[in-house]
Structure formats: C-alpha cells, structure tokens
C-alpha positions in Angstrom: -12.4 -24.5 -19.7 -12.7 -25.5 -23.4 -13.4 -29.0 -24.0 -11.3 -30.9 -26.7 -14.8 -31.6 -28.3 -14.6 -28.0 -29.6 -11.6 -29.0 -31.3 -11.4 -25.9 -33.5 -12.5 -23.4 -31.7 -10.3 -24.3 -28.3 -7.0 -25.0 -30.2 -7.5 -21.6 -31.8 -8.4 -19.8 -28.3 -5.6 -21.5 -26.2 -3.0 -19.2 -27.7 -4.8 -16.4 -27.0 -3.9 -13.7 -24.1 -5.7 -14.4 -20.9 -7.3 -11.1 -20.5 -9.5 -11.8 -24.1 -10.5 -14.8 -21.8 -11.2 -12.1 -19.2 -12.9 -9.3 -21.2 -15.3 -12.0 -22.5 -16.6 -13.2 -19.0 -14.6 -16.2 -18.8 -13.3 -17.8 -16.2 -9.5 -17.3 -16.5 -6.1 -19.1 -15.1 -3.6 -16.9 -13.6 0.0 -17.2 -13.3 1.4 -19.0 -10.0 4.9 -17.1 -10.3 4.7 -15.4 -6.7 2.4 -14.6 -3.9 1.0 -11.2 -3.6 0.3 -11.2 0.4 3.0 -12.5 2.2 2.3 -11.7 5.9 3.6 -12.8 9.1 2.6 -14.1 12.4 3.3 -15.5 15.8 2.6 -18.8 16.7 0.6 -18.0 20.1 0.9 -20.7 23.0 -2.7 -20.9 23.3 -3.2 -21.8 19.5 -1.8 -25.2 20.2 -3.9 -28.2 21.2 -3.4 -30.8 23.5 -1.1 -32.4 20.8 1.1 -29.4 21.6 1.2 -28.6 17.6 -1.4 -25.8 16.0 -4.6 -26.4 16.1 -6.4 -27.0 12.4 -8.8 -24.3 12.9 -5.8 -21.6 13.3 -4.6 -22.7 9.8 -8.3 -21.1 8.5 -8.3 -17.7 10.7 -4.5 -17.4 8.9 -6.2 -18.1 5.4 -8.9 -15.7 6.4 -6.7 -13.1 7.3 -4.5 -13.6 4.2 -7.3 -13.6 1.8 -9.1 -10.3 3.9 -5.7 -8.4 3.2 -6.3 -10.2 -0.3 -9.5 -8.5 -1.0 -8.4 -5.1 0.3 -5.7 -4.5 -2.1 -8.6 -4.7 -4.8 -11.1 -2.1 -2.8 -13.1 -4.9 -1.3 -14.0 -5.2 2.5 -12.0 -1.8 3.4 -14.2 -1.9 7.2 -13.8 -5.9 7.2 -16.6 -5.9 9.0 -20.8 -6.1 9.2 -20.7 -2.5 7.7 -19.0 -3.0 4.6 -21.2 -2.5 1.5 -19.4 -5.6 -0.2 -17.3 -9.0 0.7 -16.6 -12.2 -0.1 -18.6 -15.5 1.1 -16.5 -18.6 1.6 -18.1 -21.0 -0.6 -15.4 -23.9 -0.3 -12.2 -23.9 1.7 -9.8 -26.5 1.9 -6.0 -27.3 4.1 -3.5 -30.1 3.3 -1.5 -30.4 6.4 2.1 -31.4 5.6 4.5 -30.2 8.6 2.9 -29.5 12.4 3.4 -26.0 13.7 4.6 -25.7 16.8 4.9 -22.7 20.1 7.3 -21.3 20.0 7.9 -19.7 16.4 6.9 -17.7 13.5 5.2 -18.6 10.3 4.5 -16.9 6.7 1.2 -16.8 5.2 0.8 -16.6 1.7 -2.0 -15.8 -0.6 -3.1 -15.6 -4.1 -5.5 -15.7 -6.9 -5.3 -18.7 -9.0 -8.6 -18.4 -11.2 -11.0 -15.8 -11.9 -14.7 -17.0 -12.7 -17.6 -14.3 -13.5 -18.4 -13.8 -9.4 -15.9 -15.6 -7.7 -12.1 -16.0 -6.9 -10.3 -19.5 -6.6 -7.5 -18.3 -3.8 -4.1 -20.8 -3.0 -2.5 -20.4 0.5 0.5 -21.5 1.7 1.9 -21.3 5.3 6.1 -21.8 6.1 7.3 -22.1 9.3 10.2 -19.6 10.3 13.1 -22.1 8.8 11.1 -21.6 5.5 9.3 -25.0 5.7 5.7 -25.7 3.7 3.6 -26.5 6.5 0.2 -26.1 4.8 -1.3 -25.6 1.6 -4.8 -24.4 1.0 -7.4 -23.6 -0.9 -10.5 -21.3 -1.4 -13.3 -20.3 -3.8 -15.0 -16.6 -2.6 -17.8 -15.2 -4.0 -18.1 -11.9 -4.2 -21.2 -10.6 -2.8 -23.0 -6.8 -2.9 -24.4 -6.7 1.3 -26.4 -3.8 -0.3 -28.2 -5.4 -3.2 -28.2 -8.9 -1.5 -26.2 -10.4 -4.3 -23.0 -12.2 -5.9 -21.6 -9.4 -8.3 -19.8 -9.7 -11.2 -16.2 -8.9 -11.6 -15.7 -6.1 -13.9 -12.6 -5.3 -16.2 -11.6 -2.9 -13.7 -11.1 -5.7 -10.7 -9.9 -8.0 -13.2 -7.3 -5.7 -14.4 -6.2 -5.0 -10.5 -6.1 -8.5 -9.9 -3.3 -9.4 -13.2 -1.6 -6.8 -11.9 -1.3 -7.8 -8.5 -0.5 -11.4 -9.8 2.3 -10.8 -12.2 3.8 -8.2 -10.0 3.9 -10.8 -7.1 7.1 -11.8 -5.1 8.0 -15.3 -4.8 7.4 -16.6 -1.2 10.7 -15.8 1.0 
C-alpha cells in the first residue's frame, strides 16, 4: 500500500495497471467481480452439532477444500498431500457466521484471490445455502511454501499472470 505521505509518488502510481504493481514485487489488489471455484456439497447429518446446525469447524474443511481446488488450478498441490513438492501454509484464517446451516441441504462454496503479496495469497470465501443464502464469509492468508527447499517462495510473473487470469475470467457466485 502507498501511504498518502508519498504524496507524489502514490497519486502518480494509483492510476497505473495492477500488473506494473505486480511485475515490481508488490503486493497487488485484485478485482472482486466473480469467484473462480464455485463448488458444491452436501450437508452430511453428522456435520451438525448438538445445536442441530453445522458445526464451525466444517465451515474450515469447506474453505480448505475450496482454496486446495484454488491452488490446483495454478499447478500448486497437484497430489494434495505429504508428497507434493510445494503448498500453501495457513498462516491466518478467519469465518463470519451470518445464517446456520442446517441437515438436510446443499451449500455452495466459493473462493478467490483478493490480494497478491510477494509469498502469499489473501483468499475470500463465501458459503450459500441451497436457496442462494450468504451463510458465511471468510478469510485466509497462504503462504506459499517450497516442501523441498524448506521455504516460502516467491510468486513469479508466471503464477501471477495465471492468477489475473483466473480472477477476471471468474463467474459471479450462482
């Protein structure tokens, strides 16, 4: 982000296209127009609690899994598993809860990439119940992480390029 203190320098660079931002190892803003992985999934009787609404914790294994299929559409965590050469580390995670789930029905998972920083991804969810109602809303920061070398990598132009395209091609949720 460019403080206002750098008066002339930021009011030049805000009208700049994001990708300079990008191709100079800044951390960027994306556009918020649609959601790239829209999946679906079954409420399950035994993800409810003795509430009889979903547990919290399901909320996160749907971010995970909606993030995961994230991350492979860029060529990261294609095993999703211990043997994968690279990944992404959780470092913050976050759900506002706004409607309950409940058994029987089915909900739609959304993810996306809101920011890209030098080694890491901020990621948005969003989770409607089958009448189309926001249920949930998230958030995540990964780090990407080379298993081999034992270290956050950066994000190249390549990934970055894959990941504006992903975003601007993106489907608003249904």
């Amino acid at each position: 982000m460019i403080s206002r203190a750098s008066k002339g320098v930021g009011w030049r660079l805000r009208g700049l296209r994001r990708s300079w931002m990008c191709r100079r190892g800044m951390s960027s803003e994306l556009p918020r127009k649609g959601w790239p992985v829209q999946m679906k999934d079954e409420v399950q009787w035994g993800d409810q609690d003795a509430y009889m609404h979903v547990n919290n914790t399901q909320y996160y294994r749907w971010w995970e899994s909606a993030h995961i299929k994230y991350l492979r559409k860029l060529g990261i965590m294609m095993i999703a598993n211990a043997k994968d050469p690279s990944g992404a580390i959780i470092a913050r995670s976050e759900c506002n809860f706004k409607l309950p789930v409940e058994y029987p029905d089915t909900v739609t998972v959304c993810c996306r990439c809101s920011r890209i920083g030098n080694t890491s991804l901020d990621i948005e969810y969003l989770l409607q119940n089958g009448k189309g109602e926001e249920c949930a809303t998230g958030a995540a920061t990964l780090v990407l992480f080379d298993y081999i070398e034992e270290k956050k990598y950066v994000i190249d132009e390549k990934m970055k390029e894959m990941i504006l395209s992903l975003e601007t091609e993106a489907e608003p949720s249904k």
